[in-house]
PATORZA-977281 format. One line per field, with one value per residue (C-alpha): y, z, x; residue in three letters. Coordinates in steps of 0.1 Angstrom, whole numbers, plus 2048, in hexadecimal, padded with zeros to 3 digits. Each point is the difference from the previous one (the first is absolute). Layout:
N
north Y, ...
up Z, ...
east X, ...
lumlum Ala, ...
This chain:
187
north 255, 801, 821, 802, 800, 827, 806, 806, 827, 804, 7EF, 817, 820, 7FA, 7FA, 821, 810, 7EE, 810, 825, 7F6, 7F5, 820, 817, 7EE, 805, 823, 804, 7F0, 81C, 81D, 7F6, 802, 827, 805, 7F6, 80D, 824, 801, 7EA, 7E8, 7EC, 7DB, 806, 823, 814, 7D9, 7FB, 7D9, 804, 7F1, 7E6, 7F7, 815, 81C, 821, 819, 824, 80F, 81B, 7FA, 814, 7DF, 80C, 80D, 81B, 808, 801, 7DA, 7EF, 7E3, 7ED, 803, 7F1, 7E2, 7FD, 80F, 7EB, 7E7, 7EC, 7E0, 806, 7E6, 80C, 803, 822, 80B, 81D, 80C, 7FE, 814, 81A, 809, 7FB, 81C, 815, 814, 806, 7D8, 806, 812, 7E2, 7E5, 814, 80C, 7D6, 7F6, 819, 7F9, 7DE, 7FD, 813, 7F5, 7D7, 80E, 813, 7EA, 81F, 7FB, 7DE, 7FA, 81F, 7F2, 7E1, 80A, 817, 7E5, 7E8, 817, 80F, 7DE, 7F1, 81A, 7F8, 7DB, 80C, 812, 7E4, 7E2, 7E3, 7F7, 7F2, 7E8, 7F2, 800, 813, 80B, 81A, 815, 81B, 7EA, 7F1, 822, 80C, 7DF, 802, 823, 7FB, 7DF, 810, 81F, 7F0, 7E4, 815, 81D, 7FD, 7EA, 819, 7FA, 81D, 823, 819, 7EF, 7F9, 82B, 806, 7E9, 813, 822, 7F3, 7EB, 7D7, 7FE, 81A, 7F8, 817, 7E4
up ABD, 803, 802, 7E1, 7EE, 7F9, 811, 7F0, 80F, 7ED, 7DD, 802, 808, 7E2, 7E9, 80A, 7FC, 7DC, 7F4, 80A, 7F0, 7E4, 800, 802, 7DF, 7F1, 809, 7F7, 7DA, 7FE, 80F, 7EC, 7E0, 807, 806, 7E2, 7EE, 811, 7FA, 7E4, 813, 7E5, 80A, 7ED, 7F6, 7EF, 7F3, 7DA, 7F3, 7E9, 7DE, 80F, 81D, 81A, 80F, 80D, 818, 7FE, 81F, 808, 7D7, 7F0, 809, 823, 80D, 812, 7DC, 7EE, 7F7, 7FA, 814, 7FA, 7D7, 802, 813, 7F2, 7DF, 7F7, 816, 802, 7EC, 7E6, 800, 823, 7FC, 811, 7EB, 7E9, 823, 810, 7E3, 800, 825, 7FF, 7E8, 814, 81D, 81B, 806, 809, 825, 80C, 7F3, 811, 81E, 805, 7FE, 81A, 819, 801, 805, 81A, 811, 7FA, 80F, 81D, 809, 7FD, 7EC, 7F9, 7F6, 7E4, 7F7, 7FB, 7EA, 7ED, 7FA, 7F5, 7E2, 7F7, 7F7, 7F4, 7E5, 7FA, 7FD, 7EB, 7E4, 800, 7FF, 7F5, 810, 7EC, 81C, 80A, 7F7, 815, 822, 802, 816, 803, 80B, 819, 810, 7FE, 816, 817, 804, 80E, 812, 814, 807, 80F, 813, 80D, 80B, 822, 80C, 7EA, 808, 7F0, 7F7, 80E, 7F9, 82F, 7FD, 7E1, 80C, 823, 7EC, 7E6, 813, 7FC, 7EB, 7EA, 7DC, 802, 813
east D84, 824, 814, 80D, 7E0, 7EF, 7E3, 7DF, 804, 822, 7F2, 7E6, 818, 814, 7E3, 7F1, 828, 805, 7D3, 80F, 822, 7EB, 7E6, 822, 80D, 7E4, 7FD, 825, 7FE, 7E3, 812, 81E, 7EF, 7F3, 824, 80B, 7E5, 7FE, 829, 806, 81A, 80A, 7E9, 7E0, 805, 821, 80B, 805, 807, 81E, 803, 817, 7E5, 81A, 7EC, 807, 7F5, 7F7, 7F5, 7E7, 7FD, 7E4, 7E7, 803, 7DC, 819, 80A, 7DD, 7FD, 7E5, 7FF, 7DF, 809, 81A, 7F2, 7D9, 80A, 822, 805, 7DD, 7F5, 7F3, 7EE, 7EB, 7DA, 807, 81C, 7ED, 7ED, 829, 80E, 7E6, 800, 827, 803, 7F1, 814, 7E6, 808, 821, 7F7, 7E9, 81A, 81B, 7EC, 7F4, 823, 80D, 7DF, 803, 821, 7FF, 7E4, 80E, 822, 7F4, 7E3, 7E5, 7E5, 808, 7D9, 7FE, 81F, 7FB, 7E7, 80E, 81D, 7E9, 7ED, 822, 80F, 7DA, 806, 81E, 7FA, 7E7, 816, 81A, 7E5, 804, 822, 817, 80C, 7DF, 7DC, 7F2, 815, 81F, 811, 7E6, 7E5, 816, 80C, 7DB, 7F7, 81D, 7F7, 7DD, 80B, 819, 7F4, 7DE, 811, 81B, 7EC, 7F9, 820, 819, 822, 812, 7F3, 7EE, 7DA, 7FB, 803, 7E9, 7E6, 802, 7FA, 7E8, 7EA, 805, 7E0, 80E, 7FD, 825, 80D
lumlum Unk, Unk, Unk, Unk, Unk, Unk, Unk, Unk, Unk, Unk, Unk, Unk, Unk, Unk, Unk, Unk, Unk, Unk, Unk, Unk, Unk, Unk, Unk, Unk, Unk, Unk, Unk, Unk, Unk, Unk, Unk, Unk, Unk, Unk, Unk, Unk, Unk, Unk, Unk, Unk, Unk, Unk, Unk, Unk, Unk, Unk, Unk, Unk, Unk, Unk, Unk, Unk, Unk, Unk, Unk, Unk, Unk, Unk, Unk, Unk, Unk, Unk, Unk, Unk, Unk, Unk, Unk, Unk, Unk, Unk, Unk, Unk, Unk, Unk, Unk, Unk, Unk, Unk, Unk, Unk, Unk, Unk, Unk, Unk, Unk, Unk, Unk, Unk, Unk, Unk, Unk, Unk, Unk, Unk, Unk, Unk, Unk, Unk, Unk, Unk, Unk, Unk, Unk, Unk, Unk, Unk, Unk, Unk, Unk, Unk, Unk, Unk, Unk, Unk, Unk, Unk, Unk, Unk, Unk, Unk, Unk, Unk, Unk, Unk, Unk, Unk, Unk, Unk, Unk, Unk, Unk, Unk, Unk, Unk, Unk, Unk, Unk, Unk, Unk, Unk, Unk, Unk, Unk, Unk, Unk, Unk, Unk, Unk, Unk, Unk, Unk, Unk, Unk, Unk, Unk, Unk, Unk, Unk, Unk, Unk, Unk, Unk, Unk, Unk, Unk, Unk, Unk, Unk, Unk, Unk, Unk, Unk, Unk, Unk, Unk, Unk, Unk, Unk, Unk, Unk, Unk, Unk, Unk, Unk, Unk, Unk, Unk
């Protein structure tokens, strides 16, 4: 092997750097979407489409969950296909408020737990019914048959998580597993 060629050690160090990189993104596009839910930050939430197609922003608008808005009717009640299997069973529960502290509390745990590395397991799994459900309301895509976005994030999610878990490279998961146990379904 000559010396300018990586070593098997240092391919393998920045695969297990680029699965945490990749856990933390995940955790982040989850965290950042309680954010700007919980505070209306003008993304998904506080954001009108003008006439013209120009948009603008309101934040901490009345759609803010800080400000009384109801998040989960405003995505299962008006922004699902209609043309889901699941739509009438999404538009029911989406009119209903109780749904808006698991959706919010599921976004906030999981992107935590992704970020820090704690709880990656419950996480992972929590990530994966959270955007199963949401595949669900949106189904079928309209860009291919079958597969979108949520299905992929729910597989990264699981893939990572389980792969990475004992070799993680960033977070905090080597001092949760030494506090919860390393057969801990917490890991």
């Amino acid at each position: 092997m000559s010396s300018t060629e990586p070593t098997t050690t240092s391919r393998s160090t920045f695969g297990w750097v680029m699965l945490s990189v990749t856990r933390i993104a995940l955790g982040f596009y989850f965290l950042w979407a309680f954010l700007d839910k919980f505070l209306g930050l003008g993304y998904s939430t506080c954001r009108t489409t003008n006439e013209d197609g120009s948009f603008s922003i309101d934040s901490m608008c009345d759609s803010a969950w800080i400000n009384g808005g109801a998040i989960t009717e405003g995505y299962l009640v008006y922004g699902g296909n209609v043309n889901s299997p699941f739509n009438s069973f999404f538009v029911d529960l989406g009119g209903q408020r109780w749904t808006d502290w698991p959706f919010m509390l599921g976004l906030l745990g999981v992107g935590l737990a992704l970020m820090l590395g704690i709880g990656t397991k419950v996480g992972a799994w929590a990530a994966t019914a959270m955007l199963v459900m949401m595949y669900l309301t949106q189904m079928w895509p309209s860009t291919n048959p079958f597969l979108d976005e949520h299905l992929i994030y729910a597989l990264a999610a699981l893939g990572i998580v389980y792969v990475e878990l004992e070799h993680q490279s960033i977070g905090l998961g080597r001092w949760w597993r030494g506090l919860v146990g390393e057969k801990s379904w917490l890991v």
